[in-house]
C-alpha positions in Angstrom: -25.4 30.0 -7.3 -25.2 26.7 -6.0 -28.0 24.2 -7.0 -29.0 20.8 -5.5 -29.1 18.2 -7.9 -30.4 15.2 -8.7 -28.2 12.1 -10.3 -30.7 9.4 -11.7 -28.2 6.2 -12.3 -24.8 5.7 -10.4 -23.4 4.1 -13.3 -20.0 5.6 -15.0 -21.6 8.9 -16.3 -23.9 9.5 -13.2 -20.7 9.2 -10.5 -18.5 10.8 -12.4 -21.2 13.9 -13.3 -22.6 13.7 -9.6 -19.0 13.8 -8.3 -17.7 17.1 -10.3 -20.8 19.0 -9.4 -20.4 18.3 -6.0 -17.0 19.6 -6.3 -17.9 23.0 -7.4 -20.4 23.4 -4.3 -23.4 21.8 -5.2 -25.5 19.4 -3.2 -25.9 16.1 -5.2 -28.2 13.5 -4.5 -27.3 10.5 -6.2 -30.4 7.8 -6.8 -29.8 4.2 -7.8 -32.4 1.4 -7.2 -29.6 -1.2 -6.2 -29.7 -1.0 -2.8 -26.1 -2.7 -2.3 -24.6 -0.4 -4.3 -25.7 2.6 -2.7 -24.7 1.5 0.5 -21.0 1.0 -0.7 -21.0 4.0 -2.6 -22.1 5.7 0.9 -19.4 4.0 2.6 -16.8 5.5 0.3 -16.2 2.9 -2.0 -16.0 3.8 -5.8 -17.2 1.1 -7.9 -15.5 2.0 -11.5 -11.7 2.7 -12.0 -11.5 6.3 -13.1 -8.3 8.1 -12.5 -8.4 11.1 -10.2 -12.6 10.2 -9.5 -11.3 8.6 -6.1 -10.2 11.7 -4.8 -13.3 13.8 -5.6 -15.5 11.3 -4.5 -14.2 10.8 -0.8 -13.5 14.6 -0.5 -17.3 15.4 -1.4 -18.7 12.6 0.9 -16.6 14.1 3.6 -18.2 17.7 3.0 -21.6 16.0 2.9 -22.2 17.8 -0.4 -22.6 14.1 -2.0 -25.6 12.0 -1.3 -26.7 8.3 -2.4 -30.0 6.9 -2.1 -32.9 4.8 -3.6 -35.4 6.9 -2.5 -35.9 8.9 -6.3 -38.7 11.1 -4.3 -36.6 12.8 -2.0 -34.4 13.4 -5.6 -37.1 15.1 -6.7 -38.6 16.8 -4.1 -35.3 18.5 -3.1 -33.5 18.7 -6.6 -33.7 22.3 -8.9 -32.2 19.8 -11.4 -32.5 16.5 -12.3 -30.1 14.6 -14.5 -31.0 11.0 -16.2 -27.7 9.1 -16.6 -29.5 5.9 -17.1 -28.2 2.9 -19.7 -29.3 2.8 -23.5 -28.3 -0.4 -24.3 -28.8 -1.8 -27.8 -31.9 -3.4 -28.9 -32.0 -6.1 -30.7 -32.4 -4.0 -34.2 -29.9 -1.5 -33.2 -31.5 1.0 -32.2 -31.5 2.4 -28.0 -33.7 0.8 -25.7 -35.2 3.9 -23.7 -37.0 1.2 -21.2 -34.8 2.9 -18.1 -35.2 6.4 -19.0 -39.0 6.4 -19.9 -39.7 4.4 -16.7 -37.9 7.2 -14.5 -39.6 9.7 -16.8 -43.1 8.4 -15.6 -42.0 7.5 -12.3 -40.6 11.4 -11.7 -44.5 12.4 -13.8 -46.0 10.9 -10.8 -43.9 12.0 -8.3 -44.3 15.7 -9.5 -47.9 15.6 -9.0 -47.8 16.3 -5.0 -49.1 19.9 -4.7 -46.3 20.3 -2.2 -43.6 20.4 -5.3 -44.1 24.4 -6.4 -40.7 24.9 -7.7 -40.1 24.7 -11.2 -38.2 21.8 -12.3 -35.3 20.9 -15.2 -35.0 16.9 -15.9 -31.7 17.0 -18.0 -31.5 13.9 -20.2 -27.4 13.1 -19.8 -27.9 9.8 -21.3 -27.0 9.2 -24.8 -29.9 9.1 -26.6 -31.8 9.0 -30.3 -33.1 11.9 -31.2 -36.6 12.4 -30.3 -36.1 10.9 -27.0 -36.8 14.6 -24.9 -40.4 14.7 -26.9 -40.6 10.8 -25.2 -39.2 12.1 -22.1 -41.5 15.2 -21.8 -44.7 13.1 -23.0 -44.0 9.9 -20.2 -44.5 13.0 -17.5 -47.1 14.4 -18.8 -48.8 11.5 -18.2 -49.3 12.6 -14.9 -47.5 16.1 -13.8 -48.6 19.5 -14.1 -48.1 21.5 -17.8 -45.7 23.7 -17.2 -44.1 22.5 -13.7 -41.0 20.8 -15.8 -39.0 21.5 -18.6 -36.9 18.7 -20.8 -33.1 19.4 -21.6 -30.8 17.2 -23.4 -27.1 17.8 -22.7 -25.2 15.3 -23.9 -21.6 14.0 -22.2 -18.7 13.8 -24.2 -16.4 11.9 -21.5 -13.4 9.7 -22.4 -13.1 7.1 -20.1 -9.5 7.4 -18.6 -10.2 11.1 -19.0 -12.8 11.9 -17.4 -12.5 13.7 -14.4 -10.6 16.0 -16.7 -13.1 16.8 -19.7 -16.2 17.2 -17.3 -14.0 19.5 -15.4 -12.4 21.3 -18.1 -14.9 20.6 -20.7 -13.9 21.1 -24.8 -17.7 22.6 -25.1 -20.9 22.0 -23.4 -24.2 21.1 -25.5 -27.2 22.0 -24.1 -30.5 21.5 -25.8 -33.7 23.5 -25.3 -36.2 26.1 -26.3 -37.1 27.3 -22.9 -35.2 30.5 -22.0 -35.2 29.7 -18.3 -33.8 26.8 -18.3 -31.1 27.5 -20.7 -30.3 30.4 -18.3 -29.7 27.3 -15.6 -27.5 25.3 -17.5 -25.4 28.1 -18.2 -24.9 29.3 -14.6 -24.7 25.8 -13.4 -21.6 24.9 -16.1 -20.1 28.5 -15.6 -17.3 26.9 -13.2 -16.4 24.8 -16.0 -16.1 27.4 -18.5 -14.1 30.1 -17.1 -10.7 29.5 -19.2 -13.4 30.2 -22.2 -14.3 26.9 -23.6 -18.1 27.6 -24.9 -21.5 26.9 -23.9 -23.7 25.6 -26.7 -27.2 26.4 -26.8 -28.9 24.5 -29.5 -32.6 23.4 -30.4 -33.2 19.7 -28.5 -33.1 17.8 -31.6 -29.9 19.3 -33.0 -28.2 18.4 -29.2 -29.5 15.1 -29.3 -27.9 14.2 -33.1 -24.9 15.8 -31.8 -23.3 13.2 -29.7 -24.1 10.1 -32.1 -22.5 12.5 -35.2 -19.4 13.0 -32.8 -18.5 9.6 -31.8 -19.8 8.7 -35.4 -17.0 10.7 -36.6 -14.3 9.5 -34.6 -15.3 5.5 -35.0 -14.9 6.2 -38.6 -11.6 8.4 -38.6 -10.2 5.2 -36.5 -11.9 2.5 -38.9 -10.6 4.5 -42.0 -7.1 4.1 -40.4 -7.3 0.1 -39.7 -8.6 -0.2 -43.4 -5.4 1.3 -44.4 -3.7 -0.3 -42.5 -4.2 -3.3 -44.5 -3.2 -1.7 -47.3 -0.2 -0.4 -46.0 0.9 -4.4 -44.4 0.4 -5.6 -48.5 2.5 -3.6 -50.1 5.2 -2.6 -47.8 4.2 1.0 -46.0 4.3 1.9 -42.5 0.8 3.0 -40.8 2.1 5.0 -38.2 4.3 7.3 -41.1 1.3 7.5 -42.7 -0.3 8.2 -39.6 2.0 11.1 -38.7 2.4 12.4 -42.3 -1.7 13.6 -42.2 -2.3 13.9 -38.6 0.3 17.2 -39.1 -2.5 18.6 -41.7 -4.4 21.0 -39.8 -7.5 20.2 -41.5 -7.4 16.6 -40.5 -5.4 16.9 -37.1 -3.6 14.0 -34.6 -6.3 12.5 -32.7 -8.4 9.3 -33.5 -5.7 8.2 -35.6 -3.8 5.2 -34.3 -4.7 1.6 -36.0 -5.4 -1.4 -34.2 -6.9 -4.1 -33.3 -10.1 -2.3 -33.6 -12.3 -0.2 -31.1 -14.7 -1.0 -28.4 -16.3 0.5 -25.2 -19.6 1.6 -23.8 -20.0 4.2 -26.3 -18.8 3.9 -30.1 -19.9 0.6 -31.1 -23.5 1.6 -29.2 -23.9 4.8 -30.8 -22.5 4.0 -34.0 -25.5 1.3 -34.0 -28.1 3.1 -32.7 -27.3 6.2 -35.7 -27.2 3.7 -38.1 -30.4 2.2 -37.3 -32.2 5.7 -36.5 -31.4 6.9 -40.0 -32.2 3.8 -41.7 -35.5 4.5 -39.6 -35.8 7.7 -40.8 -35.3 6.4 -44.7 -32.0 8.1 -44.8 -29.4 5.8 -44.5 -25.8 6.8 -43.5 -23.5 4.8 -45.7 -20.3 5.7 -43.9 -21.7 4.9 -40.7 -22.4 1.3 -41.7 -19.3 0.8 -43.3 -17.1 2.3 -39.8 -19.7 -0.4 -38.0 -18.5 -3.6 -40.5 -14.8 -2.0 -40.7 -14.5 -2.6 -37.1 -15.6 -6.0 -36.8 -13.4 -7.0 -40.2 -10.3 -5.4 -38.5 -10.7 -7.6 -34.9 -11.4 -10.6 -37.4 -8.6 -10.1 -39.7 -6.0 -9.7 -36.6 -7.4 -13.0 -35.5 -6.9 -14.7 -38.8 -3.2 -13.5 -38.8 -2.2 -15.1 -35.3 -4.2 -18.6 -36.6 -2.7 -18.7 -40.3 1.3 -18.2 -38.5 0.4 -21.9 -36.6 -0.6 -23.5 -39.9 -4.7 -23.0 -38.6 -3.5 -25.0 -36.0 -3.8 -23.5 -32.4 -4.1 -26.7 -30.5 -2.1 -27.3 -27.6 -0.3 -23.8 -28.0 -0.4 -21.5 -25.1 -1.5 -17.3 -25.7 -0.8 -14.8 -23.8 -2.6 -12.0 -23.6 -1.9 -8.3 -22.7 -4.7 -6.5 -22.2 -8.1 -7.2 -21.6 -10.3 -3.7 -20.9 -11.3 -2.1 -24.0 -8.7 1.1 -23.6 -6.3 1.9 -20.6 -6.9 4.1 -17.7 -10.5 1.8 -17.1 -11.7 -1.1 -16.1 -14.7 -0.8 -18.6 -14.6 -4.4 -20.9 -18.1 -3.5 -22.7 -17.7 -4.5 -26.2 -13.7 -4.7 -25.6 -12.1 -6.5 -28.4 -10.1 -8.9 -26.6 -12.8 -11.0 -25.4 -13.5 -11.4 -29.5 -9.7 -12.3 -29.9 -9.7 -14.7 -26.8 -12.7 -16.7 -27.9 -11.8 -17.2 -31.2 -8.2 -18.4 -30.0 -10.0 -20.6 -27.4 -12.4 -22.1 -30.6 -8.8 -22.5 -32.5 -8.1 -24.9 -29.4 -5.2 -22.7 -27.8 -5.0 -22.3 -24.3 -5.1 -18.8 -22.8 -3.4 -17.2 -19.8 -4.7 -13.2 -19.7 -3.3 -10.2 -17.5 -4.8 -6.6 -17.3 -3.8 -4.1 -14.2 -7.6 -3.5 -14.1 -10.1 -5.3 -16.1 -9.6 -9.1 -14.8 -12.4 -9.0 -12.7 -14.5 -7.6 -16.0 -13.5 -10.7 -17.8 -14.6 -12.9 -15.1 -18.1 -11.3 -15.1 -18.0 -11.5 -19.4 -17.5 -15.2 -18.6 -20.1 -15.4 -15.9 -17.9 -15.6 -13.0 -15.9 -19.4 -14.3 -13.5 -19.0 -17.3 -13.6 -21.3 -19.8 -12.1 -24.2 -20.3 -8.2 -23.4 -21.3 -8.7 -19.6 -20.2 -6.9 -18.7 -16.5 -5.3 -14.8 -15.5 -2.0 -13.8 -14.8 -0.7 -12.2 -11.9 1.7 -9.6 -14.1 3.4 -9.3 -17.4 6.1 -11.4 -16.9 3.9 -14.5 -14.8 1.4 -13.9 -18.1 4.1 -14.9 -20.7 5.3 -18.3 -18.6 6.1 -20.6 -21.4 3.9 -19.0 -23.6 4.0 -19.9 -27.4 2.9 -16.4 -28.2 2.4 -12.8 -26.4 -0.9 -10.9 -28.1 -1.0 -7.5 -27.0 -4.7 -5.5 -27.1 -4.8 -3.0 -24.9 -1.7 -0.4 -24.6 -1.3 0.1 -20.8 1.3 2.3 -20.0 3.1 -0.8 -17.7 3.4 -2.8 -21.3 5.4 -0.1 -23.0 8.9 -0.9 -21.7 9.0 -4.4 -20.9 12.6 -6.0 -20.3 12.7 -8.0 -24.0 15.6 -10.5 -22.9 13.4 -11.5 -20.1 10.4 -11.7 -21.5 12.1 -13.6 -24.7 13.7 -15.7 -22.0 10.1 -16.4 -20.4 8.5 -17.8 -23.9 8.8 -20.8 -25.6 9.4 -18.5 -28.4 9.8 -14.6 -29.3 6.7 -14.3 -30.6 4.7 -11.1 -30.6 1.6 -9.9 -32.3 0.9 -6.3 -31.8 -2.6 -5.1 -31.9 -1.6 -1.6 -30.5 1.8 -0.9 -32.3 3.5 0.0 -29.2 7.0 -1.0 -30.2 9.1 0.1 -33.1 9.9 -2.8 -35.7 13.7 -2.5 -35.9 14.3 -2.2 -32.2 12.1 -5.6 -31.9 13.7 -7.2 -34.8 17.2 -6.4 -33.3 16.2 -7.5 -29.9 15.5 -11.1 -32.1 11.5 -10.9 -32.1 9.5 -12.4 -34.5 7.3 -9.3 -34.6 3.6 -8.6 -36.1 1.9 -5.4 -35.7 -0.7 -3.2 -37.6 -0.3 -1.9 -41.1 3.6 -2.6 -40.7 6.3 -4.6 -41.8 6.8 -7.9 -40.1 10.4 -9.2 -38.5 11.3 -13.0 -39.9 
């Protein structure tokens, strides 16, 4: 059957979990107290860069079977099914501040107390969350609504960004958490479009659903820290990461994905989850070792990258011009949370080198990172070629498609110098070395 739902938070999980319901048939009402926003969501403009989200979005609009308002009562009042894709941000220990979805929690407690609301209710927390957090959810309604009116369900989202029109719509697994029977009869009907090529519905106990998403993304921060530790290794004593890379990605056991080395990873999600486990089981007075060391991994592997471009100028940056490829924290998004290149841009600017930085997508993030004026000695380039205008250097940190296949003699014509450090590997080390670049990448041989 089709349900009307409720979307609490237009943010990157809200739109792009209001927007695939909608397409199979639901009504979704999408609440968001910024009143701006809403109006240009409801004049059709998509506020995040998610390929193939556009599409969906304007299509669903046009069937009026998606909705935007501020008005979280009419959510309520007309919604079977209310979902809480509201921001966890770190606090400062670590851990997830629940401040957004506690306060919608109470504010949904009151709501529910009009006598006119019979129907029974399912607030679904999407957000990722410590676990614990649907007890907190379910006690903040309390507070005021009916025993027995509601029922808490956590079902986490396992989204890539650049991906994720795909994975919600043809899902790996979905993970639903809860002990009520009715409500885990919902979930299942309501994902059934999703599930149809097999892919399997999870029912689990809350607490086990809740743990599961900060284990996964756990998991594949540390299976991509483990990789840029070796990866030092392999630069000292003459291997080749990506060999190594392909030798036990082909082991079934360990498989291909979350593998690559780099410059080190960022986004909304890993280096927030990976933080807020860490902190929970230290909490809990079981602290997950591995976890802490992915965490300090990550920030060594950003650090050391940065140390390499500063030691081949003699400490020196001064007066040198970087550019830089790449500024969101992965391709296919304009997401910059966390992103490592605003680490390895300020700590170029401190060196005293002066920065010109291009991204298809994620400009306008920097511009917000920097509150709106770039530094001193920091400006954008118009493309990949206007980017590398006398530049001293090209540092490459995010591997857009559009970087992949440059023309080297131009770009080695454009530069003071053929000069290229390679957070992302994307080139192999012969081919640059015969094209006459000097030539740094990750856990590989350098050209001379």
């Amino acid at each position: 059957m089709a349900y009307t739902i409720g979307i609490i938070g237009t943010g990157y999980v809200g739109l792009v979990t209001g927007t695939c319901f909608a397409e199979t048939g639901n009504t979704v009402i999408c609440v968001d107290i910024d009143a701006a926003k809403v109006e240009r969501l409801r004049s059709g403009e998509v506020p995040i860069y998610e390929p193939g989200l556009e599409y969906l979005f304007e299509r669903n609009i046009r069937e009026k079977r998606l909705h935007f308002t501020t008005n979280l009562e009419e959510a309520v009042q007309r919604a079977q099914i209310l979902f809480l894709c509201l921001p966890t941000p770190p606090d400062e220990d670590g851990s997830a501040d629940l401040k957004h979805v506690l306060g919608a929690a109470e504010t949904i407690g009151r709501i529910l107390t009009d006598k006119t609301i019979t129907d029974f209710k399912i607030i679904v927390n999407k957000s990722t969350v410590p676990v614990g957090t649907s007890d907190k959810v379910r006690e903040a309604i309390l507070k005021t609504a009916p025993q027995g009116h509601f029922d808490v369900v956590s079902n986490p989202e396992f989204l890539r960004e650049g991906f994720a029109v795909e994975d919600f719509m043809k899902p790996d697994r979905i993970v639903v958490g809860t002990e009520n029977a009715q409500s885990a009869e919902t979930m299942r009907d309501l994902y059934e479009p999703f599930t149809r090529s097999g892919n399997p519905i999870y029912v689990l106990d809350t607490k086990s659903a809740e743990i599961a998403k900060y284990a996964a993304n756990a998991f594949l921060a540390m299976r991509i820290s483990f990789m840029n530790e070796l990866s030092s290794y392999c630069e000292v004593v003459g291997a080749d990461i990506e060999s190594v890379r392909m030798a036990i990605g082909s082991d079934n056991r360990i498989g291909k994905r979350f593998l690559f080395a780099g410059v080190g990873y960022g986004g909304s999600c890993f280096p927030k989850d990976v933080r807020a486990l860490k902190t929970s089981a230290e909490q809990a007075g079981t602290p997950l070792g591995l976890v802490a060391a992915t965490e300090a991994a990550n920030f060594h592997q950003t650090d050391r990258f940065v140390e390499r471009i500063i030691k081949r100028f003699d400490g020196n940056l001064t007066g040198k011009r970087i550019a830089v490829w790449g500024i969101a924290f992965k391709p296919n998004t304009d997401d910059t949370r966390e992103a490592p290149s605003f680490k390895v841009i300020d700590r170029l600017l401190e060196a005293g080198a002066s920065i010109i930085a291009y991204d298809p997508e994620a400009i306008e993030g920097a511009k917000r990172y920097y509150g709106g004026k770039a530094p001193e000695r920091l400006s954008y380039g118009a493309g990949i070629y206007e980017c590398v205008e006398q530049a001293d250097a090209l540092v490459i940190v995010t591997e857009w498609s559009e970087f992949r296949k440059p023309d080297l003699k131009r770009l080695a014509a454009s530069m003071t110098a053929p000069l290229i450090f390679d957070g992302r590997n994307l080139f192999d080390v012969q081919k640059m070395a015969e094209a006459g670049f000097e030539y740094h990448s990750i856990g590989r041989v350098s050209t001379k």
